[in-house]
C-alpha positions in Angstrom: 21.8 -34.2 -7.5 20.8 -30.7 -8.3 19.0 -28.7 -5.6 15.4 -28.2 -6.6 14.1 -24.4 -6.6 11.5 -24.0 -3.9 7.7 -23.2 -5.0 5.7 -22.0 -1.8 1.6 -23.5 -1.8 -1.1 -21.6 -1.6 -1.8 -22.0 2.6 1.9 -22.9 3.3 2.3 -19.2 4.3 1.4 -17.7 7.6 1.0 -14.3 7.3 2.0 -11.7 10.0 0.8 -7.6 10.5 3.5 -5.2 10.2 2.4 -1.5 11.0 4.0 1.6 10.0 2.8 5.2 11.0 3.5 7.1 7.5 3.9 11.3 9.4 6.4 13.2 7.6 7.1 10.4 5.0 7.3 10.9 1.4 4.8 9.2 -0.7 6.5 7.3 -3.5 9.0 5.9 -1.4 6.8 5.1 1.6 4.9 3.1 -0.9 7.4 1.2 -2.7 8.2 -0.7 0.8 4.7 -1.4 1.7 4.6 -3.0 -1.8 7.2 -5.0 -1.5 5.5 -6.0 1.6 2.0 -6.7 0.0 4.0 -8.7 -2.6 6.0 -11.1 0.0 9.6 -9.9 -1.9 10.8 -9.6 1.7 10.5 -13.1 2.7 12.7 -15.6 1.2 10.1 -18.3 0.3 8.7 -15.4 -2.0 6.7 -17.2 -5.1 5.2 -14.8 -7.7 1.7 -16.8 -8.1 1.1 -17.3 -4.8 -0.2 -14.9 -2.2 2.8 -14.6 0.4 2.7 -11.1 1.2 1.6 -10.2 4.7 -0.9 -7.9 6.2 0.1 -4.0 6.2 -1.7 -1.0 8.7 -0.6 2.4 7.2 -1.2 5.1 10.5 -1.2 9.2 10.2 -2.0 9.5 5.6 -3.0 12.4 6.5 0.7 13.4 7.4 2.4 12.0 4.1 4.3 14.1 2.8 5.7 15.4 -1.3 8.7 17.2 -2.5 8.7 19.8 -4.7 5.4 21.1 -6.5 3.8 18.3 -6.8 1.0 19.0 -3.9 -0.6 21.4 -6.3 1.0 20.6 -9.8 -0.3 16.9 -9.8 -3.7 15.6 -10.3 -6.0 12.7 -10.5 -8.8 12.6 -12.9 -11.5 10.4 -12.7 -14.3 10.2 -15.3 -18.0 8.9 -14.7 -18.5 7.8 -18.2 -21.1 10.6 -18.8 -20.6 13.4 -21.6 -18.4 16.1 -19.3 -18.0 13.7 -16.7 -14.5 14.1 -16.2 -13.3 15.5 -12.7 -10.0 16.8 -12.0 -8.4 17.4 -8.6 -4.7 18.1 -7.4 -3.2 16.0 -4.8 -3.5 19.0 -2.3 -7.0 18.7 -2.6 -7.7 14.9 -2.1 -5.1 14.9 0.2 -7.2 17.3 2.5 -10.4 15.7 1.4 -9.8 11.7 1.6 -5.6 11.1 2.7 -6.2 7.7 2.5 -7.6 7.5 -1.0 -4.1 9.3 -2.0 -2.1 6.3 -0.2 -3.9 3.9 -1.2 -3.9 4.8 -4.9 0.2 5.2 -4.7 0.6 1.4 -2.9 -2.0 -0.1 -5.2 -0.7 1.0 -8.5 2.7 -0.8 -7.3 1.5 -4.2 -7.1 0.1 -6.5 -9.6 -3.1 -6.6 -11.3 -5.4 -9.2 -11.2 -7.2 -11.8 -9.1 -3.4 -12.0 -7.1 -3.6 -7.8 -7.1 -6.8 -7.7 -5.4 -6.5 -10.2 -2.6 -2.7 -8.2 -2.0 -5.4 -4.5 -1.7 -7.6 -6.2 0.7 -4.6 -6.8 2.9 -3.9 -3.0 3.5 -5.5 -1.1 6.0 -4.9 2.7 5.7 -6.1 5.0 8.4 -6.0 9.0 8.5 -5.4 9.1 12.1 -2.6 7.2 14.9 -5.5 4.6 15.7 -6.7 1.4 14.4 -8.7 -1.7 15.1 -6.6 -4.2 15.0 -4.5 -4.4 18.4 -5.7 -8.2 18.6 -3.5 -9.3 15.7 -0.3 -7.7 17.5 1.0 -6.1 14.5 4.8 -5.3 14.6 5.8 -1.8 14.6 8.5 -1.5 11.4 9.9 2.3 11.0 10.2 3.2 6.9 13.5 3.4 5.6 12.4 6.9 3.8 
């Protein structure tokens, strides 16, 4: 008899925390592995349509770093919907303004969109600084392979 190819349930899953401090990292392949993380590809009952990704603390976004030009040759642009609404910063600058928004945005645009996408965001907590609030979930301190 064939063996049958295992389909995890929705609830079947226990999710743990995993924290990683993010100083002196580079951005694109910091987020790549906090993805995969979000996503549950790390765990070997990994189902695409199911959320089995666990939770994910980012520490020090302020400290993240990027090769090359990029700090001041890339930017973001955002637009309101309003005639001339269209805002454009470098990465230097939200980086110094809002570090976290810069994280965020590089994690997020890795993992799915969707219903799926968004319950996988509201697992990530990114903070500027080396301290969070979560010390009674006992995340486990992983180190980047960056």
């Amino acid at each position: 008899m064939p063996r049958q190819t295992y389909h995890a349930k929705p609830g079947e899953i226990e999710a743990s925390w995993h924290l990683f401090d993010a100083d002196g990292k580079i951005l694109g392949r910091f987020a790549t592995q906090i993805a995969t993380i979000l996503m549950g590809k790390h765990r070997p009952e990994y189902t695409p349509h199911v959320l089995s990704g666990d939770f994910v603390i980012v520490l020090n976004a302020s400290k993240i770093v990027m090769t090359g030009n990029k700090l001041d040759d890339k930017t973001l642009r955002r637009y309101s919907g309003y005639p001339s609404g269209q805002k454009v910063e470098t990465y230097r600058r939200i980086l110094q303004r809002d570090p976290t928004r810069l994280v965020k945005q590089a994690i997020v645009r890795m993992i799915p969109t969707g219903r799926l996408g968004r319950d996988m965001e509201s697992r990530l907590k990114i903070y500027a600084g080396d301290k969070h609030p979560h010390q009674a979930q006992k995340p486990v301190v992983l180190e980047a392979t960056c």
